[in-house]
C-alpha positions as CSV (number, residue, x, y, z in Angstrom):
1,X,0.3,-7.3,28.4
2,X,0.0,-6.9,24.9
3,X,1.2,-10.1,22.4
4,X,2.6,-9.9,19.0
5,X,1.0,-11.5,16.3
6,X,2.2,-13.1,13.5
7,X,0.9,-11.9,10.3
8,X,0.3,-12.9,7.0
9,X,-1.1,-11.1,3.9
10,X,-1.2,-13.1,0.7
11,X,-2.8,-12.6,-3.3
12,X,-5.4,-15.1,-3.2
13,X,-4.6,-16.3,-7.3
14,X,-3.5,-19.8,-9.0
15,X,-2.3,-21.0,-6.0
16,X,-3.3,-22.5,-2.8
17,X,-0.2,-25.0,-1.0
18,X,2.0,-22.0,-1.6
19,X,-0.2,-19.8,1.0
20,X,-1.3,-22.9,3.4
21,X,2.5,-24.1,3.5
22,X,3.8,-20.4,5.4
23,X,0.9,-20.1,7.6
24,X,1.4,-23.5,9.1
25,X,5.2,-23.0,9.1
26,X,5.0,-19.7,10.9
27,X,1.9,-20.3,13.0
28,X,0.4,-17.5,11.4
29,X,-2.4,-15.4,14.0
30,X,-4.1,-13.8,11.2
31,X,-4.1,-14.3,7.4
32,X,-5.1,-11.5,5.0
33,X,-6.2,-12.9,1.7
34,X,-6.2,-10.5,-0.7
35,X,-9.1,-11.3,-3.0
36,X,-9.3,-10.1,-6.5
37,X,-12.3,-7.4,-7.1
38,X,-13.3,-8.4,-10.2
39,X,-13.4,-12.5,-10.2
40,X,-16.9,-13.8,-11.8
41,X,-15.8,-17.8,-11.1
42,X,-13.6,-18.9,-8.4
43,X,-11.8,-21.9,-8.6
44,X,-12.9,-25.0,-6.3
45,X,-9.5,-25.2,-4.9
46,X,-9.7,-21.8,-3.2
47,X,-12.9,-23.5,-1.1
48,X,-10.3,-26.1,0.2
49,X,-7.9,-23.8,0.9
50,X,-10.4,-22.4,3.4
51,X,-11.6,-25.8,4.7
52,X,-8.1,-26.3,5.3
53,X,-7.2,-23.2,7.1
54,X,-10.5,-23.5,9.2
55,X,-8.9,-26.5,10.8
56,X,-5.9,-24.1,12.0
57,X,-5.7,-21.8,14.5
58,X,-5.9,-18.8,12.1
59,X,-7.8,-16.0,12.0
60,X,-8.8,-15.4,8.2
61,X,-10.1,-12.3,6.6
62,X,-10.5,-11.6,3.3
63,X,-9.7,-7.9,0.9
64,X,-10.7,-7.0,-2.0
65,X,-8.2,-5.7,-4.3
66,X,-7.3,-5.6,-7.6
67,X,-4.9,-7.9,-8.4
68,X,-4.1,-6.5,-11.5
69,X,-3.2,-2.8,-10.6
70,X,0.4,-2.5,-9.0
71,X,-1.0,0.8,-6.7
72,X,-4.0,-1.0,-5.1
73,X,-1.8,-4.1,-4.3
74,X,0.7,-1.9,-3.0
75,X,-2.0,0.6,-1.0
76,X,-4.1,-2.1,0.3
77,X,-0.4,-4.0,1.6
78,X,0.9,-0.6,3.2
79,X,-2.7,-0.1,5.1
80,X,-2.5,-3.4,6.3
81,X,1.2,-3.0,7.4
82,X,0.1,0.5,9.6
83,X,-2.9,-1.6,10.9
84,X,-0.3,-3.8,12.9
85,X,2.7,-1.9,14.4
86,X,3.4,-3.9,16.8
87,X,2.8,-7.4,15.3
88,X,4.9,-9.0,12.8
89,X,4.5,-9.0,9.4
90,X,5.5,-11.1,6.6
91,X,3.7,-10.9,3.1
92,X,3.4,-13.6,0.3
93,X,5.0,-12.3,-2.9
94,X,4.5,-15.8,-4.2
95,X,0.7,-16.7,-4.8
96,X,-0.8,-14.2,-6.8
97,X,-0.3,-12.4,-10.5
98,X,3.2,-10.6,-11.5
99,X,1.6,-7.1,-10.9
100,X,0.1,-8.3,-7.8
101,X,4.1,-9.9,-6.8
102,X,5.4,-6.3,-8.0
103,X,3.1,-4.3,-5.3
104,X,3.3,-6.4,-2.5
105,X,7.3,-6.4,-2.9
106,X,7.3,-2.6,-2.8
107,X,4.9,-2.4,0.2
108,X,7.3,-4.1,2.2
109,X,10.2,-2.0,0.8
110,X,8.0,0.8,2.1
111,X,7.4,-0.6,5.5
112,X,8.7,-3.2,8.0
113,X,7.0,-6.1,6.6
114,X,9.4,-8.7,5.1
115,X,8.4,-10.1,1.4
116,X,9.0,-14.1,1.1
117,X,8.6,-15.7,-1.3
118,X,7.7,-19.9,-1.5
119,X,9.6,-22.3,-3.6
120,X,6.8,-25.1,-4.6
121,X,7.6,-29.0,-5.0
122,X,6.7,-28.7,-8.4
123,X,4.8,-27.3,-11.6
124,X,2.7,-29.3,-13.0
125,X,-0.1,-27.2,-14.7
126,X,0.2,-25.4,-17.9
127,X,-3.2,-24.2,-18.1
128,X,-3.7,-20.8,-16.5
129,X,-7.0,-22.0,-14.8
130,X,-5.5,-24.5,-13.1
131,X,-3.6,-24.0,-10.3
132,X,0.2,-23.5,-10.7
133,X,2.2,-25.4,-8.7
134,X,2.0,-28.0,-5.8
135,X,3.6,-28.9,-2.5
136,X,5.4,-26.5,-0.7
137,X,9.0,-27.0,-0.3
138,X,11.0,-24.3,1.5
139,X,10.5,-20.2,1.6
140,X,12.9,-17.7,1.1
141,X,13.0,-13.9,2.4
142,X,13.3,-11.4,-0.3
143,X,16.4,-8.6,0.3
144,X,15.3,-5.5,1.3
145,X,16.3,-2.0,-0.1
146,X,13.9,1.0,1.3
147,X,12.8,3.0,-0.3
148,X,11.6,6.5,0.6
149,X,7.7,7.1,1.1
150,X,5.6,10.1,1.1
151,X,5.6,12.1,4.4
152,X,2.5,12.4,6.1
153,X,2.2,16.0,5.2
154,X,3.3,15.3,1.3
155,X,0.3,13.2,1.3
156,X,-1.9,15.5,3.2
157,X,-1.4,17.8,0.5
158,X,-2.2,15.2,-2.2
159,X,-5.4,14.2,-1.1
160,X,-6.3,18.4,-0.2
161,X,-5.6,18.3,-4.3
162,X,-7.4,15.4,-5.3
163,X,-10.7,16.8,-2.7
164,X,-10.4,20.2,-3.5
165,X,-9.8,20.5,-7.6
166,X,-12.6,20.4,-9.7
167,X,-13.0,21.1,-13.7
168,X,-14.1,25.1,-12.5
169,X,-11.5,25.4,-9.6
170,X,-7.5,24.6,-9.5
171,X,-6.1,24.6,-5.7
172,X,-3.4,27.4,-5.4
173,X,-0.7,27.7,-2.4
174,X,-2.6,30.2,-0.2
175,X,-5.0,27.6,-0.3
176,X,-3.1,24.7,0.7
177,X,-1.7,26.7,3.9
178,X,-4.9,27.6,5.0
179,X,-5.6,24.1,5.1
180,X,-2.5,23.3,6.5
181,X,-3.1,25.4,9.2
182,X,-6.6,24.6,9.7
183,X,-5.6,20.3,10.3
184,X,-2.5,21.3,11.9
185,X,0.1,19.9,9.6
186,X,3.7,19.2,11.1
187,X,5.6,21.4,8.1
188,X,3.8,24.8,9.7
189,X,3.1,23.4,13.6
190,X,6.4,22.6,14.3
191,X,8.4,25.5,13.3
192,X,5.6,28.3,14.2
193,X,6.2,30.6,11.5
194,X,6.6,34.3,11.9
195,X,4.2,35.6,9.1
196,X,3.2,34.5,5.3
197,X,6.0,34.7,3.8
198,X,7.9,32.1,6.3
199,X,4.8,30.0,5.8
200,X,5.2,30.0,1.7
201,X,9.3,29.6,2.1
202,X,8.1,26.4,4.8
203,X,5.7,25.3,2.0
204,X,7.9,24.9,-0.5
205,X,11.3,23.6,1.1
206,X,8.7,20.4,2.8
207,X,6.0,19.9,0.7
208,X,5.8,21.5,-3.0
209,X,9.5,20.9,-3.9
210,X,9.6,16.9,-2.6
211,X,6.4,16.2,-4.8
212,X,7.5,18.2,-8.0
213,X,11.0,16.3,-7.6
214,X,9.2,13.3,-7.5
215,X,6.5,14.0,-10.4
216,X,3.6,13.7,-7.8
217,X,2.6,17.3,-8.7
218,X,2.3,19.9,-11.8
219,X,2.8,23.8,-10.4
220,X,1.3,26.3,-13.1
221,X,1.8,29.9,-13.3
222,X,-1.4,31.9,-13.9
223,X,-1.2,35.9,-14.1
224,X,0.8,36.0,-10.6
225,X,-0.8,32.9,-8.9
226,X,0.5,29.1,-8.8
227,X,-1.9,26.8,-9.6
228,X,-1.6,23.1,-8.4
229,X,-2.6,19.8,-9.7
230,X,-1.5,16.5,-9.4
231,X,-0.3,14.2,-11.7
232,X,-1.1,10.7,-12.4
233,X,1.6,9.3,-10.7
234,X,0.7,11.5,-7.9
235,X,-3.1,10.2,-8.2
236,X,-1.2,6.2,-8.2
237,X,1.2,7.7,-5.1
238,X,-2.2,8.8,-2.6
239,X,-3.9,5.3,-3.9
240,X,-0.8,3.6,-2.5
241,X,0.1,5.9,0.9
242,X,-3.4,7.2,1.7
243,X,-3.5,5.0,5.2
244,X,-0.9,7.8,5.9
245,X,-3.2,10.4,6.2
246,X,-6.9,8.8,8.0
247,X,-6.5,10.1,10.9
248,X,-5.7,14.1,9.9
């Protein structure tokens, strides 16, 4: 019989009561602390935050991300999310940087997860090395409004782009349904298209036309061929749906 676990992913910043306060409340299973990359010092309080949570029964693990950058907050959330599709989910928009509050918020609008966020006793602490609060008083959900992700084969596509560009070659249509064909892409293996030109009409309508809308891609014409590149919000897009794509 397979159980469902309660799930926690939290920013691991100025904060510690905020994140310890949930866990408890919820009788968290597992607790993702998502670690900044590039921290030289660590405050002392983060140590009793573990001591503390070593005396529950919690399974801790710790990512590294950078807490700064929207698009790895919001790629490392959504890969989390996928990792546990049967368990629920709940992610601390509360205890980490405003960036950091801004991805974790739209990885949850991109999933099931639900975003809460955790009202402390007090502030206390001006100084930004110190930690920002204490107590924990009560936790909220955030409202939800979904948004629309990547498909599978959009992304597919982006990371074709991102592998197969170079400064001496540009990816061009043919090249992407060759590919597509080769990995077996829904777009082309569900609708078993007639001949090339059914495969380029397929192309467009499911994959070409959804990124350009959404500025993901850049489509150049050169003598008679489209070249295709992607943008950098397409580059920040794959960073943040890649998990979509491991297993193609």
């Amino acid at each position: 019989m397979n159980t469902i676990d309660e799930v926690h992913v939290a920013p691991l910043g100025y904060e510690d009561e905020r994140i310890l306060g949930p866990v408890e409340k919820y009788d968290a299973d597992v607790l993702y602390l998502l670690e900044h990359d590039d921290r030289t010092d660590e405050p002392e309080y983060h140590d009793d935050l573990r001591a503390e949570l070593a005396d529950l029964d919690v399974t801790v693990r710790t990512v590294a991300v950078d807490l700064m950058d929207i698009y790895d907050v919001l790629g490392v959330v959504t890969t989390l999310v996928a990792d546990h599709p049967d368990d629920i989910v709940r992610v601390n928009v509360s205890s980490g940087s405003k960036l950091s509050a801004v991805g974790a918020t739209l990885a949850c609008m991109c999933t099931d997860a639900t975003a809460y966020y955790v009202h402390p006793e007090g502030y206390p602490y001006a100084d930004r090395g110190e930690r920002q609060s204490y107590g924990y008083a009560d936790d909220e959900v955030l409202p939800s409004y979904p948004i629309e992700s990547p498909t599978t084969d959009q992304v597919a596509v982006m990371q074709f782009l991102a592998d197969t560009n170079t400064a001496a070659y540009t990816a061009k249509k043919k090249d992407i349904i060759e590919y597509a064909d080769e990995v077996g892409l829904s777009f082309l293996a569900d609708n078993q298209p007639a001949n090339d030109k059914a495969k380029f009409a397929l192309l467009n309508a499911n994959v070409v036309e959804p990124l350009l809308e959404d500025d993901y891609i850049e489509v150049e014409d050169v003598g008679r061929r489209k070249h295709i590149t992607l943008t950098e919000t397409g580059e920040d897009a794959l960073r943040a749906f890649r998990h979509k794509v491991r297993d193609v």
